[in-house]
C-alpha positions in Angstrom: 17.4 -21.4 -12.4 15.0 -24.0 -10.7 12.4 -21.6 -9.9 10.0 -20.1 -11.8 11.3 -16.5 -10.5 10.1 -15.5 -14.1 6.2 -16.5 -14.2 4.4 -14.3 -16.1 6.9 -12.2 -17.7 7.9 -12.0 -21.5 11.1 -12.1 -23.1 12.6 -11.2 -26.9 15.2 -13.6 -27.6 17.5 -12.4 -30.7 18.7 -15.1 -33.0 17.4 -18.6 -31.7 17.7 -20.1 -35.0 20.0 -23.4 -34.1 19.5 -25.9 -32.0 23.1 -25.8 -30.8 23.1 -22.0 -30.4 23.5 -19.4 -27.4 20.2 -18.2 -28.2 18.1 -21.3 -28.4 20.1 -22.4 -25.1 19.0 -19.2 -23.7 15.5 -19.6 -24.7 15.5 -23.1 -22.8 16.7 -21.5 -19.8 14.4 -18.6 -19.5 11.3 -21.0 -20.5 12.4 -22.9 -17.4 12.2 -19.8 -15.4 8.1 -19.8 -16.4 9.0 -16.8 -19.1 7.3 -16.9 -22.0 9.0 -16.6 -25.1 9.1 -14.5 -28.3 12.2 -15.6 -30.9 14.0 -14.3 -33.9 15.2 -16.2 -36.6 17.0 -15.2 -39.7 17.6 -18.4 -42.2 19.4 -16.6 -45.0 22.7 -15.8 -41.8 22.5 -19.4 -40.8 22.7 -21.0 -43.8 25.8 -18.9 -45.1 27.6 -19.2 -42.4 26.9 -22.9 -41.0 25.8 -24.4 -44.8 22.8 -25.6 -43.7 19.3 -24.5 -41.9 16.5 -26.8 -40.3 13.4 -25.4 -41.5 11.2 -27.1 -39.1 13.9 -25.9 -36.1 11.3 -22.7 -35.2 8.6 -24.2 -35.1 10.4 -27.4 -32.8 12.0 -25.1 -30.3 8.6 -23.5 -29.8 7.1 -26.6 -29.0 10.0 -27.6 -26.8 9.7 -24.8 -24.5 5.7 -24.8 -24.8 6.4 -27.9 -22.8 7.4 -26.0 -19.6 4.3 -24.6 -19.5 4.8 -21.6 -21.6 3.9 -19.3 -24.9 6.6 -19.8 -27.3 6.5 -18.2 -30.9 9.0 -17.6 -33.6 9.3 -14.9 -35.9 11.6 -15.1 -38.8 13.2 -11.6 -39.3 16.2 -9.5 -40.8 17.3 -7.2 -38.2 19.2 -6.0 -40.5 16.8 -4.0 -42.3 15.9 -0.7 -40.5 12.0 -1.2 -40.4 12.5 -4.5 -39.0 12.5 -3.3 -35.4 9.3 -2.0 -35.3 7.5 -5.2 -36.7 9.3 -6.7 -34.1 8.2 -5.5 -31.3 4.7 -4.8 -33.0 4.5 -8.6 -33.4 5.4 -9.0 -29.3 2.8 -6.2 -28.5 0.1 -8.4 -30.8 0.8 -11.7 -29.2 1.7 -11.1 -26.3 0.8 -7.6 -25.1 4.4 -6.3 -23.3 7.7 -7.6 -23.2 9.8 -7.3 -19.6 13.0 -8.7 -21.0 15.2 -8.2 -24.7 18.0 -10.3 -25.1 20.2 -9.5 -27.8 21.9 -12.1 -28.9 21.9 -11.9 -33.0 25.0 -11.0 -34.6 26.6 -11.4 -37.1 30.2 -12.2 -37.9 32.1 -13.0 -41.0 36.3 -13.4 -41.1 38.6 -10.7 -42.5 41.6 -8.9 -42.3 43.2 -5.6 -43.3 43.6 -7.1 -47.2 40.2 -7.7 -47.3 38.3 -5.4 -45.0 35.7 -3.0 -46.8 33.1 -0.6 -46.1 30.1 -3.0 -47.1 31.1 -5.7 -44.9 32.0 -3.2 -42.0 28.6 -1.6 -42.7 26.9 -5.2 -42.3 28.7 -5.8 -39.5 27.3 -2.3 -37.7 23.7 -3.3 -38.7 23.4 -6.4 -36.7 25.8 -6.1 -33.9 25.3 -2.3 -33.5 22.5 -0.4 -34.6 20.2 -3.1 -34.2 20.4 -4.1 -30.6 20.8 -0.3 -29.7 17.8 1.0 -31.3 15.9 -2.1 -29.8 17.0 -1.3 -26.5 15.7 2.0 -26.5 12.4 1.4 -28.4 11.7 -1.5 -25.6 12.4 1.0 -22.8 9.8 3.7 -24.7 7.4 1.0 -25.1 7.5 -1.3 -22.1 9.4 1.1 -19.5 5.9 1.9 -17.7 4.9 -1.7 -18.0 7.3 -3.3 -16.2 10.1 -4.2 -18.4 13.0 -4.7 -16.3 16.4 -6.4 -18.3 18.1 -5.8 -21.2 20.7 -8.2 -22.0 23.3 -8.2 -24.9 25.7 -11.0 -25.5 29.3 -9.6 -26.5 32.7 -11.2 -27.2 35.5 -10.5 -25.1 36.8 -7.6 -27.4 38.7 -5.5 -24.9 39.6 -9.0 -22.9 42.8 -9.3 -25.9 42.7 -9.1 -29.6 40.6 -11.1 -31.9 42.7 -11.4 -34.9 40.9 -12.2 -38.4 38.0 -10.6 -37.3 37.8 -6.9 -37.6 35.0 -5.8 -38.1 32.9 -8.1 -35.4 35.6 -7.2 -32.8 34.7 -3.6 -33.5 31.4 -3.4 -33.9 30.8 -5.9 -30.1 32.8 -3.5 -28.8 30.5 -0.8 -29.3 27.9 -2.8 -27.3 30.5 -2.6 -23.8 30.2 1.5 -24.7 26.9 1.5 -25.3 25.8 -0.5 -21.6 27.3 1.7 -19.7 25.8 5.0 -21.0 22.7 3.1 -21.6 22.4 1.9 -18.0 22.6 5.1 -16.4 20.0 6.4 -18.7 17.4 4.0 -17.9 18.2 3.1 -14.3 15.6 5.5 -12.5 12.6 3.6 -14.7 14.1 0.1 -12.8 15.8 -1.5 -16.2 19.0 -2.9 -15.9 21.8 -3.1 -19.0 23.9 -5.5 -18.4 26.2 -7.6 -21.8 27.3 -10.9 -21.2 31.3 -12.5 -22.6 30.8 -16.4 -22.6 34.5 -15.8 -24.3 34.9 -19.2 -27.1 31.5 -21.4 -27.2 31.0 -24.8 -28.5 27.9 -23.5 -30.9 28.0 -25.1 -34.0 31.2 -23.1 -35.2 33.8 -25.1 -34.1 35.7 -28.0 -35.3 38.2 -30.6 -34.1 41.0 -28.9 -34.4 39.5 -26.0 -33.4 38.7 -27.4 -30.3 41.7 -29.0 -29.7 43.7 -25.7 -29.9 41.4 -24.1 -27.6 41.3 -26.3 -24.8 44.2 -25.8 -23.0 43.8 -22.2 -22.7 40.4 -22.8 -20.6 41.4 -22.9 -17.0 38.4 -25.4 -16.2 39.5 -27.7 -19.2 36.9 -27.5 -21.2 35.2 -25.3 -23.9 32.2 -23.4 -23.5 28.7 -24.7 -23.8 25.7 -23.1 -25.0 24.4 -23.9 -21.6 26.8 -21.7 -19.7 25.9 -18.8 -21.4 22.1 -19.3 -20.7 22.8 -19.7 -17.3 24.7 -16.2 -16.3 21.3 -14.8 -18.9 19.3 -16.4 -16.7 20.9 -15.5 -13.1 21.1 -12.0 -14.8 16.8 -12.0 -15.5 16.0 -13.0 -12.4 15.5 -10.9 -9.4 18.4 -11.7 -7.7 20.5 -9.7 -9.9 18.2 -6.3 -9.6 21.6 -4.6 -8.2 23.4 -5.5 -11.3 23.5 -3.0 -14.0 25.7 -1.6 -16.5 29.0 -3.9 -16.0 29.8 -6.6 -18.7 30.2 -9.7 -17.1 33.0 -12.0 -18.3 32.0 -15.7 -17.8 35.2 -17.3 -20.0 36.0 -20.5 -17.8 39.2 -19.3 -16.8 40.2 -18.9 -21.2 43.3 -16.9 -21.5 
């Protein structure tokens, strides 16, 4: 987006904790737009699963997108714990007073297979990739319906686009998201809030590693692997105005991956 069709609005961004990631990416792009900005970070996820965390990261982002002419602020926060969801948006009521749009784009996502699949790591799957970003959605439409929020955005994976072997649980539990957009869209379309979940199918975010790459590559039809970038900017086309007609359809934006 080159405009600033967002001025004045505020958005939740889930899981902006690296400077390569989809969320901090997405955070660039909405700050662009003139949104201010309201991010979640959870260092204990990042560090186990990418073996290393930039303290200072937060606070830099924040004053990277303050730059544009913004509010930025962090918040560092387990989603994972039940009560967390309420101090979240508690903390975006305090600093900011509403919220128009929620991205949720924290997951989490660890490998497994049918000889080592369990019932704690299923349930820690649910937590962040299920119950979380569901009961967020609703308690930012009971709070914010009547005061303009307008988006709710969840980034999924591709789940029902093939199968995702070695991974479960996170297959699973994204694909509740899908479900959960359409019901959720018709429920709040009559207060003007569209649900919409977003499939950037394999993304170059700090995962991925030489041969990783170079296995994936031919199976992108535009010859390259995903950016953090092209993510952000289907988020981005999807905040704006000119998608108000878009609601409850997950958009697959794969670069032609097969």
């Amino acid at each position: 987006m080159t405009t600033k069709s967002l001025q004045g609005q505020t958005a939740i961004v889930t899981g902006a904790g690296r400077s390569d990631g989809i969320g901090a990416a997405i955070c660039r792009c909405l700050a662009s737009a003139g949104a201010n900005i309201l991010f979640t970070t959870w260092q204990p996820y990042d560090e186990a699963s990418y073996g290393s965390y930039d303290e200072k990261f937060p606070e830099d982002l924040a004053a990277e997108l303050q730059k544009k002419g913004v509010r930025a602020e962090p918040l560092q926060i387990d989603l994972g714990d039940p009560t967390a969801l309420g101090q979240l948006l508690r903390e975006v009521e305090s600093r900011f007073g509403v919220a128009h749009i929620l991205i949720n784009n924290a997951c989490y996502c660890t490998n497994d297979s049918v000889e080592t699949l369990s019932g704690a790591e299923l349930d820690q799957h649910y937590a962040i990739n299920v119950r979380a970003p569901i009961l967020l959605s609703a308690e930012f439409v009971r709070r914010f319906a009547e005061r303009g929020a307008r988006r709710i955005i969840s980034m999924t994976s591709g789940q029902f686009c093939g199968p995702m072997r070695g991974t479960i649980a996170y297959a699973s539990t994204k694909g509740a998201l899908d479900a959960f957009t359409v019901t959720f869209a018709a429920e709040v379309g009559h207060l003007g809030i569209t649900v919409n979940p977003v499939d950037p199918g394999p993304t170059d975010s700090g995962w991925m590693n030489e041969g990783i790459r170079a296995e994936l590559v031919p199976r992108f039809g535009l010859g390259r692997i995903g950016l953090p970038a092209d993510a952000a900017n289907l988020v981005g086309f999807l905040a704006s105005p000119q998608a108000d007609w878009i609601t409850g359809q997950v958009l697959h934006s794969r670069g032609g991956f097969v």
